[in-house]
C-alpha positions in Angstrom: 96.0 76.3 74.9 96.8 80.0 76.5 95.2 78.5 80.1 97.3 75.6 79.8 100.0 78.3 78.8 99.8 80.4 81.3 99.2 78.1 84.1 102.9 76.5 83.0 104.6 80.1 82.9 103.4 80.9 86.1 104.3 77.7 87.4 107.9 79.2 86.1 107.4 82.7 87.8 106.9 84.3 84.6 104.6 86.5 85.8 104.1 88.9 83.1 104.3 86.6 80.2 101.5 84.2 82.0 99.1 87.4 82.6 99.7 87.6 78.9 98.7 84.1 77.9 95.7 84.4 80.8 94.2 87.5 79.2 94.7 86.2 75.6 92.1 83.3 76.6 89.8 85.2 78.2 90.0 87.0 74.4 89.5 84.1 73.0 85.9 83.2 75.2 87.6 80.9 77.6 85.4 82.3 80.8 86.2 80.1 83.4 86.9 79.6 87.3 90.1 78.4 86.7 91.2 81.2 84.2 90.0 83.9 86.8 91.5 82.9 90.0 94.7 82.4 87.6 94.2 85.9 86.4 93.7 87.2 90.0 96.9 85.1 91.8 98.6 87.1 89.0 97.2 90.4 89.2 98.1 90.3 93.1 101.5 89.5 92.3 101.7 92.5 90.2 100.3 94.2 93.5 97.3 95.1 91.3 94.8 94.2 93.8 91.7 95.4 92.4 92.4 94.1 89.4 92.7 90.7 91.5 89.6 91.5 93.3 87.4 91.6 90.5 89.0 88.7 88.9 88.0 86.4 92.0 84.4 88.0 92.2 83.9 87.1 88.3 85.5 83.3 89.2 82.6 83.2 91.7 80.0 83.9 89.0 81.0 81.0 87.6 81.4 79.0 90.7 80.1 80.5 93.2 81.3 77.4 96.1 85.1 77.7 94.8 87.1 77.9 97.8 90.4 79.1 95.7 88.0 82.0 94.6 87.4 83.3 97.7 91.0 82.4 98.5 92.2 84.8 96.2 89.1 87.3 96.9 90.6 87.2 100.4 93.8 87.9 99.5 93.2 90.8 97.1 90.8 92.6 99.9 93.6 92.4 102.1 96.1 94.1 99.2 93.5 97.0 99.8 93.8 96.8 103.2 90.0 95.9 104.3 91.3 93.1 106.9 87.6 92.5 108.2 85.9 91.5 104.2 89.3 89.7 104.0 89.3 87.4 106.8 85.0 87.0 106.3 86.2 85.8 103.0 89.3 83.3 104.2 86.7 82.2 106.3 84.4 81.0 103.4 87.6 79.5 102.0 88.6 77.5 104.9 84.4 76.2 105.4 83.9 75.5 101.4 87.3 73.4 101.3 88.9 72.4 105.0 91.6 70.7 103.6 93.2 73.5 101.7 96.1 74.9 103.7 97.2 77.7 101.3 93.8 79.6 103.6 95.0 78.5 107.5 98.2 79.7 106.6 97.0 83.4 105.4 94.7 83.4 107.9 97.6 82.9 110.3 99.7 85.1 108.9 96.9 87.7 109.0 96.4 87.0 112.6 99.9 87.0 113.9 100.5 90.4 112.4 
């Protein structure tokens, strides 16, 4: 319910009220991938990016081939400005799931800079 939630709030760009709903289901015992690499998207959108780092590494306990988690690991190393772990990450990303293009676009972006 608070996943489902929270996945529709931030699909609304209610950031803050779908961090709530995320965190109230990883209260409730719902430890998933899917919870954590929503709760780290969010927390980089807060530009809390080790909060979104550790997020993506506990997704990755869980699963530790999920593309989107090293996606959003990625992403949240490159918040705290360690370019090289990012891109070594994006990389993972882009080998684990090819066809995901949300990971060639930030690497782009992260090589064009």
């Amino acid at each position: 319910y608070h996943l489902t939630r929270a996945t529709i709030k931030h699909g609304r760009r209610q950031t803050d009220e779908a961090l709530a709903d995320a965190r109230q289901a990883e209260v409730l015992q719902l430890r998933t991938t899917d919870l954590y690499c929503l709760l780290s998207e969010l927390y980089h959108l807060k530009g809390n990016y080790s909060s979104s780092l550790e997020n993506a590494q506990k997704a990755l306990t869980f699963s530790p081939l999920s593309a989107k988690a090293y996606f959003w690991k990625g992403n949240a190393l490159l918040g705290l400005r360690d370019t090289t772990q990012a891109l070594t990450q994006l990389e993972i990303a882009r080998n684990r799931r090819p066809d995901f293009t949300k990971t060639h676009h930030k690497m782009a972006e992260v090589y064009n800079r």
